[in-house]
C-alpha angles and dihedrals in degrees: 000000000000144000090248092041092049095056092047096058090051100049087044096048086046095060087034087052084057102030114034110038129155098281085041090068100043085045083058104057099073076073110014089230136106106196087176096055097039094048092052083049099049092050092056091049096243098138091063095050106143098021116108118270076221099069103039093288133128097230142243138103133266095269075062093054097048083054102055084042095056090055088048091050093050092057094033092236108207092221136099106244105140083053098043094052112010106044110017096022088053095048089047100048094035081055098046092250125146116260103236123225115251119033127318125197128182132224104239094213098262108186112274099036111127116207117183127182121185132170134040132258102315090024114063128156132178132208122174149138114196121175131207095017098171111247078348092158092045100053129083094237147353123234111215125170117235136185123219115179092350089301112115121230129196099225115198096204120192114240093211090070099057137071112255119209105199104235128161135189119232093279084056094245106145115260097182141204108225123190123184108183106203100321124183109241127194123242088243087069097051126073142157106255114232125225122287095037109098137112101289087051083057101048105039082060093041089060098042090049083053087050096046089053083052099055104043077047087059102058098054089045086062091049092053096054095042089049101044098040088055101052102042111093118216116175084356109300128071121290085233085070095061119089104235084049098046086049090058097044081058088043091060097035095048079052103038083049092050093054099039091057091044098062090043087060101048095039090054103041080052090109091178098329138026111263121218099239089058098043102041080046084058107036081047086053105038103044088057092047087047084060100046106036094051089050100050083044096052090043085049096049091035111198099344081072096065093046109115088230103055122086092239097063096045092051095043096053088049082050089059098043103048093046093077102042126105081010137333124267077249095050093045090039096055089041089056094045091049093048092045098052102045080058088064131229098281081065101056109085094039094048075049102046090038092062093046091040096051087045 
């Protein structure tokens, strides 16, 4: 990590340590917002993280980015912040688009949405349903890519024009239906979108900023364990000091470490953008570990892991929930296996070494 890196997870952990505990969380839920938290974090210019100083953004690049998400993800942060830099702070600035004030989320093209633009510069009109936007009802606005004439165009969209239908996923964060019926648009919320900026560019960092939240996830689920297990007595000594216990503590670390190192290796080979290799390699990797490290945790902790107000069950419902956004461990795995083998045989360990080299 670097040196800048390094300083921004520390400032961040060190407003999320005050901000965002435990009963912060679960005091959260009835809405799935935090505005206290989002509010110390906007002041400090963490939502922007990665987007250009030049065009409104805080900075950065997308290893950056990973980083700050791997804190939110640790403390389970009830705000949108993989939404608000990586993926519609990115479209906006990459289009030459304002960055609005408040947050802004971004509807990732689930099958089923429907996105018309119609019109021309002074014109424009917007029709549109898009379904699980996350925290879609809370944000400013919602970034959606539309095509007029074959030319596609990166649309920010005010959320106070559409219809907002109230969804949430199973950690209780809003994932949002968002329906906008013919709606005038300006000609400052409408842009040509560059190259480069499509639906495979969103989701291959949608899935990387998921990633990133698993894997920060990860690492307090494995200091919990250890912790817990270590200090529970069972026929008068600690339950870490028993075999089948101690099998499941290496179990999470091997799979906290793995994704850990995953995400460090895609969000660092992301020069400028993530590439697919990298990201299909850590949504593979983290989605499993998503799967087996909640499981050994919650055999190590027994019933207090499933309780609303323990750390493990906020994080684990947030596990279960990021893994299968912006595509499965399953989805990214076949993909992966289909590329790699149209590459032929004599292209998988350099497509292998290159990504560990570059990294």
């Amino acid at each position: 990590m670097s040196e800048h890196s390094t300083m921004l997870t520390e400032v961040a952990a060190g407003l999320m340590r005050d901000l965002c505990t435990p009963e912060d969380v679960v005091a959260a839920e009835a809405t799935g917002w935090s505005d206290r938290l989002w509010s110390a974090l906007a002041e400090a210019g963490f939502p922007y993280v990665s987007v250009p100083e030049e065009a409104g953004g805080s900075g950065g690049d997308v290893a950056d980015a990973c980083a700050l998400l791997a804190v939110a993800g640790r403390f389970a942060a009830p705000v949108p912040l993989a939404e608000n830099g990586l993926l519609a702070g990115w479209a906006l600035a990459a289009a030459g688009l304002e960055l609005p004030e408040g947050p802004v989320s971004v509807a990732a093209g689930r099958p089923g949405d429907v996105v018309e633009l119609s019109g021309g510069p002074g014109r424009w009109r917007l029709t549109a349903r898009v379904q699980r936007v996350p925290w879609g009802g809370r944000s400013t606005r919602v970034v959606l890519l539309a095509s007029v004439g074959g030319e596609r165009h990166v649309v920010s969209a005010p959320t106070a024009a559409a219809q907002v239908e109230p969804g949430r996923n199973l950690a209780a964060e809003p994932r949002d239906t968002l329906t906008w019926d013919d709606v005038p648009l300006t000609d400052e919320a409408v842009a040509a979108a560059p190259a480069g900026v499509d639906p495979d560019a969103l989701r291959l960092r949608g899935a990387l900023g998921r990633a990133a939240l698993i894997s920060g996830a990860l690492q307090r689920v494995a200091e919990l364990t250890v912790r817990y297990t270590g200090e529970r007595q069972q026929f008068g000594r600690p339950v870490a000091r028993f075999q089948a216990v101690q099998a499941h503590l290496v179990t999470i670390t091997e799979e906290a470490e793995l994704a850990r190192l995953a995400v460090e290796v895609a969000a660092r080979n992301a020069r400028p953008d993530p590439g697919f290799f990298d990201v299909a390699a850590a949504a593979s990797v983290t989605g499993e570990a998503a799967t087996v490290a909640a499981r050994a945790a919650h055999q190590a902790h027994g019933a207090i892991g499933m309780t609303k107000e323990y750390e493990l069950g906020q994080l684990s419902r947030r596990l279960w929930s990021w893994r299968d956004e912006f595509g499965s461990e399953r989805a990214w795995g076949r993909e992966l296996g289909r590329r790699l083998a149209g590459a032929g045989a004599g292209e998988l360990w350099p497509r292998i070494s290159t990504g560990l080299v570059n990294a």
